[in-house]
Structure formats: C-alpha cells, structure tokens
C-alpha positions in Angstrom: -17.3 -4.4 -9.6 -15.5 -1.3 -7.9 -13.9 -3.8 -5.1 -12.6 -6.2 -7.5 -10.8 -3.3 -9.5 -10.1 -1.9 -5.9 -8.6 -5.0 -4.8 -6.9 -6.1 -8.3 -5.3 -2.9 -9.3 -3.7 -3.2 -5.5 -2.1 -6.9 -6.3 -1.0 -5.1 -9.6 1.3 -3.1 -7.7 2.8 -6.4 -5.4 5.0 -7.6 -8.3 7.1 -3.7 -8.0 6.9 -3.9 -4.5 8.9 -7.5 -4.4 11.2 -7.0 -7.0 12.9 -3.9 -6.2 14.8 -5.1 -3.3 15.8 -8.7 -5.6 17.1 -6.2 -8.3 19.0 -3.7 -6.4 21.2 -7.0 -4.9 20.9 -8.6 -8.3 22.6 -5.6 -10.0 25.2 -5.1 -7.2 26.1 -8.5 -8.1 26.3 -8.4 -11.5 26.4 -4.6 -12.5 24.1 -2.7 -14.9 25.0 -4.5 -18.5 24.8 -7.5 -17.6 21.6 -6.8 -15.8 20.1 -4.7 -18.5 20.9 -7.7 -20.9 19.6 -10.1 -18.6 16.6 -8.7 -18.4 15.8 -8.1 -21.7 16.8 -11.6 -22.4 13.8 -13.1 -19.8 11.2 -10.5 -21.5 11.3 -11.9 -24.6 8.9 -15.2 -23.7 6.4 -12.9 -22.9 6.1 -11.1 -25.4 6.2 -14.0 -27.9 3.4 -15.6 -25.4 1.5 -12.0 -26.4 2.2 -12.3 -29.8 0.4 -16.1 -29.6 -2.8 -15.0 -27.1 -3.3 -11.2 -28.6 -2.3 -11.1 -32.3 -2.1 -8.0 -34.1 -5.0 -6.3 -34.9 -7.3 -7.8 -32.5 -8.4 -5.2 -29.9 -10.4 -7.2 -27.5 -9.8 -10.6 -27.7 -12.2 -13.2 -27.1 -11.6 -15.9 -23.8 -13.7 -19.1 -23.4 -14.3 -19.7 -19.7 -14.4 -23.3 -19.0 -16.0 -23.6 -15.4 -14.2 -26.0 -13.3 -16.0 -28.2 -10.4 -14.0 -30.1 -8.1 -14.5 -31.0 -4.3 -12.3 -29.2 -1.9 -9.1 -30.5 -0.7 -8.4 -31.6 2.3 -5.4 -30.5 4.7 -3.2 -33.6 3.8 -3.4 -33.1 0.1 -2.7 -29.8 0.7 0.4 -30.7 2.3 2.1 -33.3 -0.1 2.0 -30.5 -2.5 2.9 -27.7 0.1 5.9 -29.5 1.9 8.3 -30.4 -1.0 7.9 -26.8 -2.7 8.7 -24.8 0.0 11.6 -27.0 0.4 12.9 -26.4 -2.9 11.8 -23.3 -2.7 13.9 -22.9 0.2 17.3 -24.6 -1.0 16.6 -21.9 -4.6 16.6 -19.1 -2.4 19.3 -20.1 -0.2 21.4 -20.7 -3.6 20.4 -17.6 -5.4 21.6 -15.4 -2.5 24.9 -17.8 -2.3 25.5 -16.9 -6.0 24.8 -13.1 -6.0 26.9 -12.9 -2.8 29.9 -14.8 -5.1 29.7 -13.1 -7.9 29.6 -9.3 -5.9 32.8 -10.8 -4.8 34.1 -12.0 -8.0 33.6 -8.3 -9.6 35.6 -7.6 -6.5 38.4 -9.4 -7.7 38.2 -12.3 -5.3 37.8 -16.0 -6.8 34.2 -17.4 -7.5 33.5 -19.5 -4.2 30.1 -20.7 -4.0 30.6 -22.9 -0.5 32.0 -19.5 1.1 29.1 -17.8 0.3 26.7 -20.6 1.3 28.8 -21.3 4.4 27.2 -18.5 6.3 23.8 -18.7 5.6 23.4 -22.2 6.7 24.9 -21.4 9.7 23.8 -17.6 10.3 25.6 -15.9 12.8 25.5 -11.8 11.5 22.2 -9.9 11.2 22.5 -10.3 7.7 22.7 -13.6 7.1 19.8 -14.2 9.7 17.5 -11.4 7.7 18.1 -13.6 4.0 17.4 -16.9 5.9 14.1 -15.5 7.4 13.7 -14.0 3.5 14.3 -17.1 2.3 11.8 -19.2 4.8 9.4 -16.5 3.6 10.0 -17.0 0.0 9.5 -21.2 0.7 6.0 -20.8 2.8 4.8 -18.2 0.0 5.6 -20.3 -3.0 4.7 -23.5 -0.9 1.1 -22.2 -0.2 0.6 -20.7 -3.6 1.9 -24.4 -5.4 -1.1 -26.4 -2.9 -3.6 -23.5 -4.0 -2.9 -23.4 -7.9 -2.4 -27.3 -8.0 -5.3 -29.4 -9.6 
C-alpha cells in the first residue's frame, strides 16, 4: 500500500514536469491571452467529463471493476500498433514546433511561413533544431510504446 502511493504520487508529478517546457515555448509563440484563453478553453471537457463520472453531492463514488483476461501479446502485434503511432506522433511533433516557431515570428511581424519553419527541422543543421528533432523522436517512441501497451 505505501509503495503504490510512493510510486503513484511520483507519476502525479510527471505531467508538471513535461509541460512546463511545452508551455513556456507555447506562450512565446502565442503570448499570455491567447494562452490563458486557450487553456481554459481545453479545461472545459474535463470538467464536464467530472460533472458526468462525480456528480454533485456524491463524496465517494462507486467504480465497478470489470477484470479483464487476455493472453499476452507478442512482439509483432506489439509493433503494428507501435510503428505507425510513433510515426504520426513524429510528423505531430515535428508540425507543432513548425507552427509555434511561425507564429513567434508572426507576432514578430514577419509573414506566417509554415515551410520556413519546417525547412530546418527536417534538415537540422543548428543545435537547436537537432535538440527538437531528438525531442520529437522522443515524443514518437513514448507515445508509440504507450499506444502498443494501452491497445486491446
């Protein structure tokens, strides 16, 4: 009991750990309004998902665990699902940071160009641009492996 709380109030902590360096970019490229409204904006799902799984009132809510058998999967089924996410996964990333870096430069004053900002991250030649490709082949294995695991 006190190394699953040990070891689940640690992951807890993972999701603040990740997203401060993707917000600091984010709101250099977009600035603090928009970001502040943005945000706000993607919160709402979750709380109307609360709203649907906790109503009001309830103080400990009742789950139904359904236990779940199933043979372990092999290393080529693990793949087929693996391979294409981290691909897309991949291309996302690769695209996010393309857009963030266009629109920094749009609030710059410079014209929205998307293939000038995508231009050196497929082929990297700075420091930088070889530090958000490695980021982005991160981002593809972790949400490839993690797609294989949580896939049925």
């Amino acid at each position: 009991s006190a190394t699953q709380y040990a070891l689940f109030s640690s992951l807890f902590g993972l999701p603040r750990l990740i997203a401060g360096p993707i917000t600091g970019v984010t709101v250099d490229a977009l600035g603090w309004t928009t970001f502040f409204w943005g945000t706000l904006i993607a919160g709402l799902p979750g709380l109307f998902l609360l709203a649907r799984f906790v109503p009001l009132g309830v103080r400990e809510p009742a789950f139904a665990v359904v236990p779940f058998r199933r043979p372990p999967r092999g290393a080529r089924e693990m793949l087929t699902w693996a391979l294409p996410a981290g691909i897309s996964a991949f291309a996302c990333g690769l695209a996010v940071s393309a857009t963030l870096d266009a629109l920094k430069l749009r609030r710059a004053g410079a014209d929205f160009d998307f293939m000038a900002a995508l231009t050196p991250l497929l082929v990297p030649t700075t420091p930088a641009a070889w530090i958000t490709v490695l980021g982005a082949v991160a981002f593809a294995g972790v949400t490839g492996l993690f797609t294989a695991a949580a896939r049925r």
